[in-house]
N, C-alpha and C positions, 0 to 999 in steps of 0.2 A: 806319836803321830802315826805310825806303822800300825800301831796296834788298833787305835781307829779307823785305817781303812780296811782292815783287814775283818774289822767288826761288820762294817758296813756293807764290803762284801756280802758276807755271810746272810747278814740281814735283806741284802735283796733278792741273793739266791733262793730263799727259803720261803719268800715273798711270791716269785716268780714260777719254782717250782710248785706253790700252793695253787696258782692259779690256773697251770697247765695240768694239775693231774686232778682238779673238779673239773674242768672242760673237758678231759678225758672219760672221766665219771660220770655225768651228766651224759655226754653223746653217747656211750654204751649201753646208759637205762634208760632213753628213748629208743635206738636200736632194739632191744630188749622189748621195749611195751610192744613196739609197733609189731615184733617180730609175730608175739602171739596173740596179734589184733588180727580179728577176720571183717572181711570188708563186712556190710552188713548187703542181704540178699537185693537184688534189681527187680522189681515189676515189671513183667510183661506179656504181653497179650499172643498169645500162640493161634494155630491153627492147625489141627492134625489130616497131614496130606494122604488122600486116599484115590485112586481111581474112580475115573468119574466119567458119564455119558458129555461130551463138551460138543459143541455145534462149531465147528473151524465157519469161517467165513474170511472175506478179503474184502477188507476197508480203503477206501480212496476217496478222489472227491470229482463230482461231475457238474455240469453247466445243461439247464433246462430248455430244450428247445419243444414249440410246436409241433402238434404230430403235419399240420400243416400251417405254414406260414407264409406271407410272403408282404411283399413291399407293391403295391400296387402302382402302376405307371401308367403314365399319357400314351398313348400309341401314336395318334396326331395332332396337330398342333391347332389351337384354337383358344377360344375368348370363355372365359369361364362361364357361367350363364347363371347356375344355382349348383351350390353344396346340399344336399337330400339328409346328409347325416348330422349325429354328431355323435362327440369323445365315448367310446366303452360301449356303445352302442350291440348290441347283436343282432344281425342280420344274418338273413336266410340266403342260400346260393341263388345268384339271381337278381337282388335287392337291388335297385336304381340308386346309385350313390351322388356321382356329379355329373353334371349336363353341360356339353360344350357346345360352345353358338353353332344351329346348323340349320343356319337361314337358307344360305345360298345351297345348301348338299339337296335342299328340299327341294327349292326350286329346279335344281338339276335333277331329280327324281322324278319330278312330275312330269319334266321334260323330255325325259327319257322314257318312263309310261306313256307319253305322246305318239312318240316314234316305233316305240313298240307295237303297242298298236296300229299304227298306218300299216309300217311293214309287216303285219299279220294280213291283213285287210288287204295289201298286195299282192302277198303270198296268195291266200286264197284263191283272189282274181285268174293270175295267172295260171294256176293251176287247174283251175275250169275252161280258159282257155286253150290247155292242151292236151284235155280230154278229149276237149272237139277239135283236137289236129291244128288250129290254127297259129299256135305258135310254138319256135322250137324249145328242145327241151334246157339249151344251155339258159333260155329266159328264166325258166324255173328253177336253176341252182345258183343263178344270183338274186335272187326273189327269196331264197331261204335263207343265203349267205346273209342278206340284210339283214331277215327277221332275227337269225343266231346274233348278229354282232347287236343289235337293239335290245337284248336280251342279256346280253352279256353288259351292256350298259346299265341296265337297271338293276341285276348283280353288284356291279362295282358300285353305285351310290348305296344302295341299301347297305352293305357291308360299311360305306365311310359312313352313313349315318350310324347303325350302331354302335361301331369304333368312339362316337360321339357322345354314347352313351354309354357312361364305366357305368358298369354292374360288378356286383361283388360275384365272385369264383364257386366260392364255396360259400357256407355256414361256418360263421366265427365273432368273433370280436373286434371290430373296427377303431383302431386309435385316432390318435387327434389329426384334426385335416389339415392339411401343410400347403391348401390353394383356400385362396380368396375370393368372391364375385368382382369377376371384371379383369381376374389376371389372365394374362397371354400366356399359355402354357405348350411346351415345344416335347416333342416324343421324349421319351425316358424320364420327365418331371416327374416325380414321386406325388403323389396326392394324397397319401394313407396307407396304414398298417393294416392287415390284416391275419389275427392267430383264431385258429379251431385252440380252444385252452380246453377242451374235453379231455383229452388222452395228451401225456405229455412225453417228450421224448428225450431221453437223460444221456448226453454222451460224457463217459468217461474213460481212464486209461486206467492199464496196470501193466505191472516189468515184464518181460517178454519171459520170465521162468516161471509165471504165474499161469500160465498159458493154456499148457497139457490139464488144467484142473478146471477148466473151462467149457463150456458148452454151452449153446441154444436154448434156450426155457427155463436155465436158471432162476429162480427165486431169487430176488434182490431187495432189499430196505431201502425206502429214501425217506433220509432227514434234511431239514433246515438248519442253517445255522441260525435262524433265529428263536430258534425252538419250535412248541403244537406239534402237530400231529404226524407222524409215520404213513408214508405210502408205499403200497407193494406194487410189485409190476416181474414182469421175467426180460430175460437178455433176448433181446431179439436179432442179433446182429452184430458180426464178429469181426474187425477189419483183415482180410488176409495178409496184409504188408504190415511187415513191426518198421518202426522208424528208426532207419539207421542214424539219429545223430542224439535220438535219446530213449532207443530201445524200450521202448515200450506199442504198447497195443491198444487200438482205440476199439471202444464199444458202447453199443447202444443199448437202451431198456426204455421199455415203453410201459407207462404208466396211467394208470387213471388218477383222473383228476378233476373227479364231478364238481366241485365246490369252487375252482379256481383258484385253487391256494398258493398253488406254483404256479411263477409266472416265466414266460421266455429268457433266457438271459441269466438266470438264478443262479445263484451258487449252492451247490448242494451235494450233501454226505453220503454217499453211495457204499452202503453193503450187499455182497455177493454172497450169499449162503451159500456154503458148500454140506454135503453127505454128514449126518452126525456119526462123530467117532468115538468109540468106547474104551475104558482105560486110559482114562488120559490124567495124568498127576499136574492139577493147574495151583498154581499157589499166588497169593496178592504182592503188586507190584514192591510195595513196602516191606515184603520179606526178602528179597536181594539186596544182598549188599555189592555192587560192584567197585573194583579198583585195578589197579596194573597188574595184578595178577591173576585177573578170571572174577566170576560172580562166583557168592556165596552167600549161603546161607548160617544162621544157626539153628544146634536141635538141642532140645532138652533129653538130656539122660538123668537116671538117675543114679547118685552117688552116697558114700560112706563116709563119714567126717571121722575128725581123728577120735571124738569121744565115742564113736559107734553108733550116732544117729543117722539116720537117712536125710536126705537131700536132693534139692533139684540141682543139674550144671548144667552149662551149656557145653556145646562146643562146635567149633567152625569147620563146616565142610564146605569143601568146593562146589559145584552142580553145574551141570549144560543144559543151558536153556534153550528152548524153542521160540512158540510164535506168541506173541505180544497184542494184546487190544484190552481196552476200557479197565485198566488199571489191574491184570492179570497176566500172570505169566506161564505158560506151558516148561515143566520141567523134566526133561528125559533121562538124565543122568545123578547122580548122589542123593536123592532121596527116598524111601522106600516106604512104601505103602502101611501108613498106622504112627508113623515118625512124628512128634510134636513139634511144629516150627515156631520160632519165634517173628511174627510178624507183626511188630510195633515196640519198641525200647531198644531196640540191639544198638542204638547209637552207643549207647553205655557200655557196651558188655565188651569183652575177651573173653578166647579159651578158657575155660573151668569157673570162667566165675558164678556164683552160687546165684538164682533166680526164685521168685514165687509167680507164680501165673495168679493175673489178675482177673483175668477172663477169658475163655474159650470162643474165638474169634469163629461167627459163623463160614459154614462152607461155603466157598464162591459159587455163584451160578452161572450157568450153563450160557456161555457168549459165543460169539464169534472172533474169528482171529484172524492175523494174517500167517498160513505158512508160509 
């Protein structure tokens, strides 16, 4: 009985121990393969960073107004008569737009040329009567006091009749009419829009350290966010007060705008071109890699493998970046003029690991930024 288990024993140790030192075996000659397995090389697409002429500019976004606009108003109150317009209309400064009832201002007009008259016609009298001495002279300074105050009455209606008569200001573009025929309209009723849409006026803001890089006649771009076409215009107008509750600075540019493409009110892409500057190392936004530790880049070197052939690696360096616009980045610090970046695959890569360049990524062009 002893000696059967004793057998048995034996027979599981041997059993046990065969199967712990193939598991041994096996894990050392994977260990082994993999040891002098090389990864196989990563595609990716470089760019070799060089000094460059780069155009800095300052992006932000602005709101289209009128070089002239305004909201046209009743001055006095009265019966609508006839609207002369309508919607989108262009009109000349001057243009007869709406007519308010001015029966009775006429009638007081004509009545007042009545009295004008007389009291001329008395003036006169009087006044021959005291050439020839026969009457005093105080007759004759209330003889004119009348004719001035008749005079001054016909004054006051002609002014209320034209008041009766909105005419447009300027030359512009007349929007939709907001009175009726027959409506009773009281001073400050709005009646109509009216924008000059020729020259248009863009006010936007930038942070108050942008400031010092600023001036008068700047060259500026406007875009749409809807897309089409590009307008130029210069900064005509610089707010002296920055805003103390969100430091920034407001400005204007005046734009043309023969075609009417912008309208009042617009939302729109405002670049400020600044002085081109020369030596400047820009590289594509796709070549930083940023995380908790700083941005970085990779660069291609070239290397020595163990059987003595040549080879690409990478490897990661830090870099301090600058100003940022349209998918570029200005880079001032770790990179050096002639250096191959990798910008497109470095998802993939680590330090040293081996690469083939797939394509020679062209030079970026010459944009504008924000410094």
């Amino acid at each position: 009985m002893i000696k059967r288990l004793v057998l048995a024993v034996l027979f599981v140790g041997v059993v046990v121990g065969g199967i712990v030192g193939f598991n041994m075996f096996r894990d050392r000659m994977i260990a082994q393969f993999f040891a002098g397995m090389q990864p196989p090389p990563v595609t990716v697409s470089v760019i070799e960073a060089e000094p460059r002429a780069w155009r800095p500019g300052i992006e932000t976004i602005g709101t289209a107004r009128a070089a002239q606009g305004v909201e046209l108003a009743v001055e006095v109150p009265g019966i609508v008569t006839e609207v002369i317009f309508s919607a989108n209309d262009r009109v000349e400064a001057g243009t007869h737009l709406v007519q308010l009832d001015d029966v009775v201002e006429r009638a007081d007009l004509l009545a007042a040329e009545t009295s004008l008259e007389l009291a001329m016609t008395e003036l006169g009298r009087i006044e021959t009567l005291r050439e020839r001495g026969v009457i005093a002279s105080t007759n004759v300074d209330t003889a004119q006091a009348a004719a001035t105050n008749a005079r001054a009455q016909v004054a006051r209606v002609t002014a209320i009749l034209q008041q009766k008569e909105l005419k447009a200001p300027f030359s512009g573009v007349v929007g939709i009419p907001r009175v009726d025929v027959g409506e009773y309209v009281v001073p400050g009723t709005v009646y109509a829009s009216l924008q000059d849409l020729d020259v248009m006026r863009v006010d936007f803001t930038i942070p108050e350290q942008q400031l010092r890089v600023i001036s008068i006649g700047l060259p500026v771009t406007i875009s749409m966010e809807s897309g089409g076409p590009e307008f130029s215009g210069t900064i005509s107008g610089i707010d002296p007060r920055i805003d103390a509750n969100t430091r920034l600075v407001t400005m204007r540019a005046e734009v043309e705008n023969p075609e009417g493409a912008i309208n009042p009110g617009q939302f729109l892409r405002v670049r400020v071109e600044l002085p081109e500057e020369d030596g400047v190392i820009v590289l594509p936004q796709t070549a930083i890699s940023s995380n908790l530790y700083g941005d970085s880049v990779f660069v291609v070197r070239q290397s020595t493998a163990e059987d003595g052939t040549e080879r690409m690696t990478v490897e990661q360096v830090f870099v301090q970046v600058g100003r940022r616009t349209q998918g570029l980045v200005e880079v001032t610090e770790g990179v050096n003029p002639g250096e191959l970046i990798v910008s497109a695959g470095q998802n993939r890569l680590s330090g040293g690991a081996a690469v083939v360049i797939a394509e020679t990524a062209a030079a970026p062009q010459t944009a504008a930024v924000i410094p």
